[in-house]
N, C-alpha and C positions, 0 to 999 in steps of 0.2 A: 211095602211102603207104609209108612206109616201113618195112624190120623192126622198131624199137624200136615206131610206133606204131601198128601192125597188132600187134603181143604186146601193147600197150596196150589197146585195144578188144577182142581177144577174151578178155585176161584177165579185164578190167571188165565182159562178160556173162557169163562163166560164174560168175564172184562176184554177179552181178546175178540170174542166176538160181537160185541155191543160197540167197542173200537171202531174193527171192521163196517160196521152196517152203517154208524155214520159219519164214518169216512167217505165208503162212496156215494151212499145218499148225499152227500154235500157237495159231493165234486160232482154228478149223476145233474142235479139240479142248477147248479152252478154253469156248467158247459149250454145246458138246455136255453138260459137268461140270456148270452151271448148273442147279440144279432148277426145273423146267417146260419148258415151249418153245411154238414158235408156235400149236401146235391149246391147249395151253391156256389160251396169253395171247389169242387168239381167240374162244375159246369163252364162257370166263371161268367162275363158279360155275353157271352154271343149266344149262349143257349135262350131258350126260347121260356115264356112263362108255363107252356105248357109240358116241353120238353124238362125242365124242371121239377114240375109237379110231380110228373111220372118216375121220375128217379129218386123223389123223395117218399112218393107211395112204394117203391121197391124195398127201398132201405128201410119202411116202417116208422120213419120218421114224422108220417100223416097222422099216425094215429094219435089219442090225446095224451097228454101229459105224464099220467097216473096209468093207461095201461100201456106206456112204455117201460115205466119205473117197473110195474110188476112182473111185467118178460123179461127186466133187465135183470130183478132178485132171485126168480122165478131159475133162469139161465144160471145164475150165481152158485142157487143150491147145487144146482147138479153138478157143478166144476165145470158149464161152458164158459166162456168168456166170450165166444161168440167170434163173428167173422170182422176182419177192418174195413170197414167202410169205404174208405181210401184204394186199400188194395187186394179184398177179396178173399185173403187168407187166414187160415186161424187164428186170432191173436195168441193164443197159447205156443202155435207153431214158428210166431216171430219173436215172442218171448225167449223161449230157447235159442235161438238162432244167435240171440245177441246177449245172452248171458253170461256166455265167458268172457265174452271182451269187456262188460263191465265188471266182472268178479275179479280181472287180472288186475285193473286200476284200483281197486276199493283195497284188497287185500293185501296188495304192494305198499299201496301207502299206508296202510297202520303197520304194517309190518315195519316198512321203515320211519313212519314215526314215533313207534315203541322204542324202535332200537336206537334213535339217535335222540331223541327227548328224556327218556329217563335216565339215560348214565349220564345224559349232560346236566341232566337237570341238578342228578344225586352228586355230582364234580364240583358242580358250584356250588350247592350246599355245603358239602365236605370242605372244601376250601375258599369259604368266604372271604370278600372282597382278595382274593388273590387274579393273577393273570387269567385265569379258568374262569372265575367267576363272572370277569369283565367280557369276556370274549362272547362265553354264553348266555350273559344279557345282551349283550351288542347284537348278536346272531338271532337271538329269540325275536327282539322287537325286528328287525329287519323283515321275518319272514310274517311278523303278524301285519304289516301293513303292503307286503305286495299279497293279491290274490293268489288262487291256485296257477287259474290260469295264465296270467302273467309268466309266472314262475315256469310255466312249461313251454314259453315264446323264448323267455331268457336262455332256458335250456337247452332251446331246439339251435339254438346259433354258434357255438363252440361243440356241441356231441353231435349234430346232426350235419349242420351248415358246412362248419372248419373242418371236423375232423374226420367225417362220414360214419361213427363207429353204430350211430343209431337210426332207422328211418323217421324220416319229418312226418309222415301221413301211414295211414292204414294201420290193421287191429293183427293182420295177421291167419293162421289157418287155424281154424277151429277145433279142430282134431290132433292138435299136434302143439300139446304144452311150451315145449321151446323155444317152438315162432311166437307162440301168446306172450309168453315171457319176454321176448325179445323185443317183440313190439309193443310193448305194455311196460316195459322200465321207464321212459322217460315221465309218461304220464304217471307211473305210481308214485316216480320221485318228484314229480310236481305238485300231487297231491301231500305227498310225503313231508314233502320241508315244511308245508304251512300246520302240518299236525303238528310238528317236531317243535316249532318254534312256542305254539301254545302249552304242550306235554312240559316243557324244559323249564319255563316260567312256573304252574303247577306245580311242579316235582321239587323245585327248588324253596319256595314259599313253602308247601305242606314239610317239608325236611327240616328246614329252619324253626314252624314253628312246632313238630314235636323234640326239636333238639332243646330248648328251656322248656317241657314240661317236666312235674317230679318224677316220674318214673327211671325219664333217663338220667337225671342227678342222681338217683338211689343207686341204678346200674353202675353209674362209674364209682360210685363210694363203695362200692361191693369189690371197689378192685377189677372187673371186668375191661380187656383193651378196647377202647377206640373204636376200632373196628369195628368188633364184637356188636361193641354197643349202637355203631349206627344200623348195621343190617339186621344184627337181630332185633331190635326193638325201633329205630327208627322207621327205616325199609318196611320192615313190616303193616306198620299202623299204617303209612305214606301211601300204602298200596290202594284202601278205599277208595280214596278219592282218584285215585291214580285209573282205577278199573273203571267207577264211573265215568268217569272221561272219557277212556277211548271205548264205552259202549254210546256215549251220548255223539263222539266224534263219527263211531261208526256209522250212526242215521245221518249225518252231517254229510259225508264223506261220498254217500251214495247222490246226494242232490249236486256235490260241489265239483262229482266225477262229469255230469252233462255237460257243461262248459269248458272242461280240461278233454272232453271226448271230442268236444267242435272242432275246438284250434288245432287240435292232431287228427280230422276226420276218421274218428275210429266209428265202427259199426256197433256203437251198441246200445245203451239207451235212452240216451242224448239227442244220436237222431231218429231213432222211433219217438221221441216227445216232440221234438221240431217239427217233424215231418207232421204230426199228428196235433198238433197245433196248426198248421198253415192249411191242416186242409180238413181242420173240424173236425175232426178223426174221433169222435164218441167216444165209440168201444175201445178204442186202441188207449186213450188215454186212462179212461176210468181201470182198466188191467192194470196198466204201469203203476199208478197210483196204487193199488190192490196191494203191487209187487212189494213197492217201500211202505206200505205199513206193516205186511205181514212183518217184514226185515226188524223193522223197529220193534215188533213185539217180541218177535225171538231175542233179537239182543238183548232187550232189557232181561228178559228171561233169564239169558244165560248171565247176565252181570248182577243177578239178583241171587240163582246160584252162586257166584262166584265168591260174593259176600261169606256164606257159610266157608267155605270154604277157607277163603284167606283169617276170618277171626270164628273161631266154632261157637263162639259164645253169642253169635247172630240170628237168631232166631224164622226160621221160613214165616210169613203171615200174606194174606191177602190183600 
């Protein structure tokens, strides 16, 4: 590796990890300000002041402020995340449990927002104000004002209701790609259309406005076809902003999956946030939290690569 990107990667962890520390210290402190907590979203009214108490010295929740914070950093280093409060088991071990059902949702839908957003996008460009173009602004604005979720209610009533070809509820078996898939289509095309509809608009505007710069008047005075000239010098440059998008969508996509994970009661981590919400759940949330920033740091990562890649003239920097 070289020195620019060996100064690259170790800038990008110690920005990664200064990220991390206050992230959760904010959410860490945050959860703490809340009035109640888990003994007595637990308890609830009949438990007793005393009985309370006792479940709250169990959980370690007695102890002061600052040396919860430091068993909670403390735990962090060593890779615990520690036990759920709620329900006794590793968070690390309910993390996995419910990770493919939200990987099937997240990756479905960029996958089918990639794949229906940018050719539509580059159609409509290509053939301004023609029928295409109309149709695929018509279609783009529709899907930017229904939610995800919406979008996966509307869905459930013709594929699920009328025609039975998908189930209404459940994530499926865990071990067995095909059920995830299967039960994970409607939700990733839920998620999906509302990428699709912002990619397409995007795709269309970035195409448009590198089609009047000089470079591609120069291209077509060279005699070069049409074509030629939109993929290889349009398409091309179109890409930047194209990639940033769906890494900025990707962060996006994982918060916009819990609500599109309710109204299909899928098991993944939608309702470990609910769940861990309604019942003060600490540790369970400050992990979740852990989960989507690590995410958000990778992606940018990988869409920071991705930059070199698509123009070589991009230089790696911290």
């Amino acid at each position: 590796m070289s020195g620019a990107g060996l100064s690259f990667v170790l800038g990008r962890v110690i920005r990664g990890v200064v990220t991390v520390w206050i992230a959760v210290s904010a959410v860490f402190f945050a959860l703490r300000t809340i009035p109640g907590d888990a003994a007595d979203a637990m308890m609830g009214q009949q438990m007793s002041a005393e009985g309370v108490a006792l479940i709250r010295r169990q959980m370690g929740l007695d102890q002061p402020l600052v040396t919860q914070y430091l068993t909670f950093i403390g735990d962090l280093l060593r890779g615990d995340l520690g036990l759920s409060l709620a329900i006794g088991k590793p968070v690390s071990e309910l993390l996995w449990q419910v990770a493919p059902f939200t990987a099937v949702v997240v990756l479905g839908a960029l996958l089918i927002g990639a794949g229906i957003g940018i050719p539509l996008g580059l159609a409509a460009a290509k053939r301004r104000n023609s029928v295409i173009d109309a149709m695929a602004r018509t279609l783009s604005l529709t899907g930017l004002v229904i939610p995800g979720f919406i979008i996966g209610i509307l869905l459930m009533i013709p594929f699920s209701v009328w025609l039975g070809w998908f189930p209404v509820v459940g994530g499926g078996e865990a071990g067995d790609i095909w059920s995830l898939v299967y039960f994970g289509t409607l939700p990733a095309l839920a998620g999906g259309l509302g990428m699709a509809a912002y990619l397409t608009r995007l795709t269309r505007a970035t195409a448009l406005d590198l089609m009047r710069e000089d470079f591609v008047r120069t291209a077509r005075a060279k005699g070069l076809s049409e074509t030629t000239v939109f993929y290889r010098h349009v398409l091309r440059n179109a890409l930047v902003p194209i990639v940033t998008f769906v890494g900025l969508y990707a962060v996006i996509m994982i918060g916009d999956s819990i609500a599109i994970e309710i109204v299909f009661s899928r098991p993944g981590f939608g309702r470990l946030i609910m769940g861990g919400i309604s019942q003060r759940d600490y540790t369970l949330l400050q992990s979740v939290l852990l989960v989507y920033v690590l995410i958000a740091l990778l992606v940018n990562f990988v869409v920071d690569l991705l930059y070199t890649w698509i123009d070589p003239r991009t230089k790696l920097s911290v």
